[in-house]
N, C-alpha and C positions, 0 to 999 in steps of 0.2 A: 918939802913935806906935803903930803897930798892932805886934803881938806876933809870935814868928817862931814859926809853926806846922809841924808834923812834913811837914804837906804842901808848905809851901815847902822844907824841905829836901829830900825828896823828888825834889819836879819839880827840884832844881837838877842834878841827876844824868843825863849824858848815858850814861858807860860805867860798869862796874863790872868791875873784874879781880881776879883775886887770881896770887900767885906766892909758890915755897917761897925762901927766903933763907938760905943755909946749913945747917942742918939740923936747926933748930927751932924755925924763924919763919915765919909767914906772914905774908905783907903782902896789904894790903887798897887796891886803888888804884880813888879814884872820880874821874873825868873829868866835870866841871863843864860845862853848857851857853855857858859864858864862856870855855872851855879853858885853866880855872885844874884843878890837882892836885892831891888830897888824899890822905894817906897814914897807913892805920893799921894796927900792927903786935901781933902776939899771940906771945908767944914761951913755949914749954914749955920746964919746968927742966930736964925731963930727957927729951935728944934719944931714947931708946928710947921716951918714952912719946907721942912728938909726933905729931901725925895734923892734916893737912891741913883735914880735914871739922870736927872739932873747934872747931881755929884760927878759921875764915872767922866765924862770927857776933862774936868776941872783936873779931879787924882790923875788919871792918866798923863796929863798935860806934864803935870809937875816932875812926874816919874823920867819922860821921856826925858826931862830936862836933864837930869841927874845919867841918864847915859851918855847923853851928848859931852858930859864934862868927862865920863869917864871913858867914852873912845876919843876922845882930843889929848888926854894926859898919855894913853896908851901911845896915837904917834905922835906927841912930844919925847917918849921915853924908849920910844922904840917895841914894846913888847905891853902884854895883856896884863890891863892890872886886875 
């Protein structure tokens, strides 16, 4: 079984968004070429000290996370989940 490389994660990434969620989260939303949705979120303790800019590589972070588990299940099981 061949390995899941940062470039497959990568290429599985059609959009990338981000949005502020009350007022000291950022979410991280990546749009899958399968038009599956992954969602990862960064939230700062304290809403004075929250920044936007900051937030996005934390969300991002977590999102990519969540693909790498879901092209590892795909070649465990053979096919696209």
């Amino acid at each position: 079984m061949k390995a899941v490389t940062i470039e497959d994660v990568n290429n599985a990434i059609l959009k990338e968004e981000y949005i502020t969620l009350g007022i000291k989260t950022t979410a991280c939303i990546l749009t899958l070429k399968n038009g599956f949705e992954v969602i990862g979120l960064s939230v700062a303790v304290d809403p004075k000290n929250y920044n936007e800019e900051v937030g996005k590589p934390y969300a991002k972070s977590k999102a990519l996370d969540k693909i790498w588990e879901l092209r590892s299940e795909e070649r465990r099981v053979g096919k696209e989940c």
